[in-house]
C-alpha positions as CSV (number, residue, x, y, z in Angstrom):
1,X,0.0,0.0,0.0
2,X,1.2,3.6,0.0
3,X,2.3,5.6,-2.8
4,X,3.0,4.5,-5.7
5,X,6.9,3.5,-7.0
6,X,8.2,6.8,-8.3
7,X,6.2,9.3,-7.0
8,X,7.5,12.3,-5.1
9,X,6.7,14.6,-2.5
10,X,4.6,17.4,-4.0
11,X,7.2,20.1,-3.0
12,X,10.0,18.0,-5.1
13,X,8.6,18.4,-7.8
14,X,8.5,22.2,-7.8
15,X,11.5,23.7,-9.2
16,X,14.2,24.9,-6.6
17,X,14.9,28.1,-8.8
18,X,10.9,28.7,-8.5
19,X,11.4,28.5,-5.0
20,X,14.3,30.3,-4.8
21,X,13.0,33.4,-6.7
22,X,9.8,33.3,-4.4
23,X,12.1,33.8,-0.8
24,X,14.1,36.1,-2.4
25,X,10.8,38.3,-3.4
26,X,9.9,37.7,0.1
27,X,12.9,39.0,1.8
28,X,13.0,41.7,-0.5
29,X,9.5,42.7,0.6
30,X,9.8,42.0,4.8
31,X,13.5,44.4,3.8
32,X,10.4,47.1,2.4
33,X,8.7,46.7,5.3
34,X,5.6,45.3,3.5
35,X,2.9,44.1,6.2
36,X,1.3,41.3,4.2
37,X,5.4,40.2,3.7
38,X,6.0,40.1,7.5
39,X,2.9,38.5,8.4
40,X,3.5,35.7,6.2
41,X,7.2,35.1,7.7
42,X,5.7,35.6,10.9
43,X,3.4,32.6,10.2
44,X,6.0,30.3,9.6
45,X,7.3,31.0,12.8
46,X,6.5,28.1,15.4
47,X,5.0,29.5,18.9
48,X,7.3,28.8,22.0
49,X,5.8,26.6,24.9
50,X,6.3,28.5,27.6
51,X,8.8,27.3,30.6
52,X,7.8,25.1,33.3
53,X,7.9,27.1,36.3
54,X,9.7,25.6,39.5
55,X,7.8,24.8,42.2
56,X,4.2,26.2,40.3
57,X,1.5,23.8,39.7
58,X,3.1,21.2,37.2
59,X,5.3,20.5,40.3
60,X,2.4,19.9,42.5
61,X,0.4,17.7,39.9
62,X,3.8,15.4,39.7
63,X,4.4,15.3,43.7
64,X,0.6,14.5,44.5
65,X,0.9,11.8,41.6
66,X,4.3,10.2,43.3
67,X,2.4,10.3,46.7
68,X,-0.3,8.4,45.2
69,X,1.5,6.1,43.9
70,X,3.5,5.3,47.1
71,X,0.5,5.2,48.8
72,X,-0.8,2.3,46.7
73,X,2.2,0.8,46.7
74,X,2.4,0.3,50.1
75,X,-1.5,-0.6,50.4
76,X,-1.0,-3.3,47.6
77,X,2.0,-4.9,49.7
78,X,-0.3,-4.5,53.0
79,X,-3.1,-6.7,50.7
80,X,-0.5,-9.5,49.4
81,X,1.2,-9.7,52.8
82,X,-2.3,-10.2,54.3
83,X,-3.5,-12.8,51.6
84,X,-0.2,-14.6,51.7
85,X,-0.3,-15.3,55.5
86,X,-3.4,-16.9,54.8
């Protein structure tokens, strides 16, 4: 299944000196200043994810998840111990 034997990606198979001309136009236009230019460049941009703080909330979710888990961990052992003495 898949694609079939040969074919390429769509952006292959546009000519790199098409491609080349169409950044070069775009730099030339973001150098003018031109708003549609810079909003364009600006969308290709990836947003940042913003630093976990220390000690905020992520930090409280992971500690009240750890004490969970000990906590049934150490009820689990209390249940085996309990059904092994049996």
């Amino acid at each position: 299944m898949g694609r079939p034997k040969g074919s390429r990606n769509r952006y292959s198979t546009i000519p790199r000196s098409l491609v080349d001309e169409a950044l070069a136009r775009l730099a030339v236009a973001v150098g003018n200043n031109e708003q549609w230019a810079i909003q364009e460049t600006l969308k290709r941009v990836p947003v940042a994810m913003p630093e976990p703080m220390i000690g905020g909330m992520q930090e409280a979710i992971m500690n009240a998840r750890i004490n969970d888990l000990v906590d049934f961990d150490i009820r689990l052992a209390a249940l085996e111990s309990k059904h092994d003495g049996k």
